[in-house]
N, C-alpha and C positions, 0 to 999 in steps of 0.2 A: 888268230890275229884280231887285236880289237884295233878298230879305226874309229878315230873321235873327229866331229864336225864341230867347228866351235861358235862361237855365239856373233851377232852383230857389232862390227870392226871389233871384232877380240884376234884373239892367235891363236897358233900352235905353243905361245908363251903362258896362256892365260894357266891361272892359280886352278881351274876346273879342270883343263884340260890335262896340266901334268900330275893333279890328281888320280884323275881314274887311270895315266898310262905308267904311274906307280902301283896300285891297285892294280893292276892287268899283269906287272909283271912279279908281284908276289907269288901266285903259283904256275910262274912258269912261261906266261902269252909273250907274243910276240906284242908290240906295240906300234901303231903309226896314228898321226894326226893331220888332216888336210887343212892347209890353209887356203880361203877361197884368194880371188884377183885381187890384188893390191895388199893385202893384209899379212903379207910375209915379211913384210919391211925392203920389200924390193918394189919398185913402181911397176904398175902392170903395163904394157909396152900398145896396148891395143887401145881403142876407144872405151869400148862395151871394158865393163867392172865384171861385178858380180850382185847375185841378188835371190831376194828369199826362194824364189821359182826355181833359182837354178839347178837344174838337177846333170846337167853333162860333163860337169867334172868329177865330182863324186861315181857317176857311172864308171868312166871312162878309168879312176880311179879302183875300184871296184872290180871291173873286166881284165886288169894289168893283173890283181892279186890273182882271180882268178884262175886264169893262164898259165899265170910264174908257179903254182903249186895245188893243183886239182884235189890233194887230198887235206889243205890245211880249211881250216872250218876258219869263216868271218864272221865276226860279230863289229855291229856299228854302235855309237851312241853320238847323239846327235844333241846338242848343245842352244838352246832356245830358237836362232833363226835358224841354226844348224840343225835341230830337229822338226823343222819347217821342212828343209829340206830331204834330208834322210826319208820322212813319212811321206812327203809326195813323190821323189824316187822309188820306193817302194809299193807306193798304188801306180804308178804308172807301169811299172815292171811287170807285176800283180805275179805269174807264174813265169814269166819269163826271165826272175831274176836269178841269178847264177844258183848252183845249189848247192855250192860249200860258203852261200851268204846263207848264212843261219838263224841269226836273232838279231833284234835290234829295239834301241834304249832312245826315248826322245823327253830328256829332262826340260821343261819349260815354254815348252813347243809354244809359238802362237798360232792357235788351228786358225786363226782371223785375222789376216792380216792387215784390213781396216779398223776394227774393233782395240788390236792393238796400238796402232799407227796414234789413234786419236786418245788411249788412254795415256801416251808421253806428256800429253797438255792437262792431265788432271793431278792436281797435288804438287805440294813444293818438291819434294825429292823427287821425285820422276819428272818434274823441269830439268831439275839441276843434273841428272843422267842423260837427258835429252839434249842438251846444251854441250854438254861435252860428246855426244854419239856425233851431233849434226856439226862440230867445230872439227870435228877428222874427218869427217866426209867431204865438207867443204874443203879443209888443206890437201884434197890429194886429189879432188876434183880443179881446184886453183893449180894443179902443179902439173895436172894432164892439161891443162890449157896452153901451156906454153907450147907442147908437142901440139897439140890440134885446137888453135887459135878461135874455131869459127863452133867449138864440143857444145857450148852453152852461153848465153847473156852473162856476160862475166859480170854487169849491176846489179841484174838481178839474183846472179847467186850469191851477192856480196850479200843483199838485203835477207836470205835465207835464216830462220829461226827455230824452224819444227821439223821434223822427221817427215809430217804432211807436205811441207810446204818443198824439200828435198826432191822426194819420190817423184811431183807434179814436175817440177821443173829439169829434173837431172835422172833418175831412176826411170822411168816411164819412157820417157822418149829415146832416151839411149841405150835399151834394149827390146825397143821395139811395142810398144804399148803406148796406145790412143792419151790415155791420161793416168793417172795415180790408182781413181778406182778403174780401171780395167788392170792395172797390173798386181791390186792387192785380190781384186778376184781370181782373177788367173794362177796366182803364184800361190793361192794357201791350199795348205794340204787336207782342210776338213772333205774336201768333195771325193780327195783320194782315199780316205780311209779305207771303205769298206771293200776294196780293191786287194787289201795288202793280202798278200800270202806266204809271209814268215811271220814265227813268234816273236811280239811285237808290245814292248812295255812303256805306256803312254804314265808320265810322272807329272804333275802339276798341283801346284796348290793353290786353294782358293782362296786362299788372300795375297796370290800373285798380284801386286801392283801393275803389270802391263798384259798380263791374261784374263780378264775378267772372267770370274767361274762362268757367266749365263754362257760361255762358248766353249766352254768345255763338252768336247762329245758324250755321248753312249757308246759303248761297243756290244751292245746287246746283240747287234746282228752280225757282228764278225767274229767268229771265233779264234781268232790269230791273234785279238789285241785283247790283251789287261790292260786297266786300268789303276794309277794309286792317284786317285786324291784326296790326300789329307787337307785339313782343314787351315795348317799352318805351313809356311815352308818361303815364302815371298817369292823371289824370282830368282832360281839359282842360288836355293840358301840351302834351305836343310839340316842347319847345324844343328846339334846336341852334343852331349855331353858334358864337361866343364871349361863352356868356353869363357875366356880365349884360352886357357893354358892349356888343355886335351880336349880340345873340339873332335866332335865325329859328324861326315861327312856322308851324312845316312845315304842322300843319291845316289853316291857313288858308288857306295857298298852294296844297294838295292840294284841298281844295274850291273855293277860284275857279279851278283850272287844269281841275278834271272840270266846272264848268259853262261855262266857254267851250269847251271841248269839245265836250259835248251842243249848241248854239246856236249853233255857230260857222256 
């Protein structure tokens, strides 16, 4: 079974994620995709969203497969914010996590979730990505207002521009975190690494526009993580071959060929 985490306000719709759950089921996988709170296209009925730290539904996710069929083998791949999450569920688990969860794939990760936060504000395209992230954040934080009138300063999220300026006012507070930087410390998975104890294929490239290389780890001292980083790849690109008319979608083929690997 591969289980895909998808990226920040993406879906179980996104063009990445029906990807690899095409790719998974060429030789045979079962496939499932989690979508976090709000991001199904169904309004989430609670206060609390969802957010990079979160690691209890994917668990809870995770312990259902488990349960449901003790001998099928899981493999995860975890989708930029979604492999934020995947890699800190997996250092927090460390060996206590299930043990037909097998391998796992974290394309795009940002190990730094401040580092990240503030390269949205550097360069025209990564505004113009940022501007549209922080415009669905806001219309579904405007639209949990009418249920819970008193969630946030409806002025001041009106006045909202940066994914910074989000997290401090909306993100931080409404699950439980002092300010912005307490919840981008808290939630990034760099502190979990060396924790993780399944084969564990960390993919990033250094001319990621919202991963700056300087925070890309070492895994010298874990032996559970590979590392690829190539030198080219942007954020959730990877493309070659003759694109646009036969693109190939190296990540995704790097990640189902490392978990048929592991489970083989």
């Amino acid at each position: 079974m591969l289980v895909v985490l998808h990226g920040l306000e993406s879906s179980s719709a996104s063009t990445h994620v029906r990807g690899l759950l095409r790719a998974a089921h060429r030789p045979g996988w079962h496939g499932l995709a989690v979508n976090f709170r709000s991001c199904s296209g169904t309004p989430n009925r609670l206060k609390r969203s969802y957010h990079g730290g979160d690691t209890a539904d994917l668990g809870w996710v995770i312990q259902r497969l488990a349960a449901s069929d003790p001998q099928q083998a899981i493999c995860c791949v975890g989708l930029s914010l979604g492999g934020n999450v995947l890699l800190k569920y997996l250092g927090e688990q460390a060996d206590r996590a299930p043990a037909n969860l097998k391998a796992a794939v974290a394309i795009s990760a940002p190990f730094d979730l401040a580092a990240s936060a503030r390269e949205f504000e550097r360069g025209v395209w990564n505004r113009v990505y940022m501007r549209c992230l922080v415009h669905s954040l806001k219309r579904k934080t405007m639209a949990k207002l009418r249920r819970y009138p008193g969630l946030v300063d409806r002025r001041r999220l009106a006045a909202v521009r940066t994914v910074v300026e989000f997290d401090e006012l909306v993100t931080a507070p409404l699950h439980g975190f002092a300010d912005a930087a307490h919840y981008w410390a808290a939630a990034s998975c760099r502190p979990f690494l060396d924790a993780i104890r399944r084969p564990t294929l960390l993919m990033n490239a250094q001319d990621d526009p919202l991963v700056p290389a300087r925070v890309l780890p070492s895994v010298a001292s874990n032996p559970f993580l590979v590392a690829e980083f190539p030198q080219a790849g942007g954020h959730l690109g990877f493309i070659g071959g003759a694109w646009p008319a036969r693109p190939v979608f190296w990540a995704e083929e790097q990640a189902l060929a490392f978990c048929r690997r592991v489970v083989k």
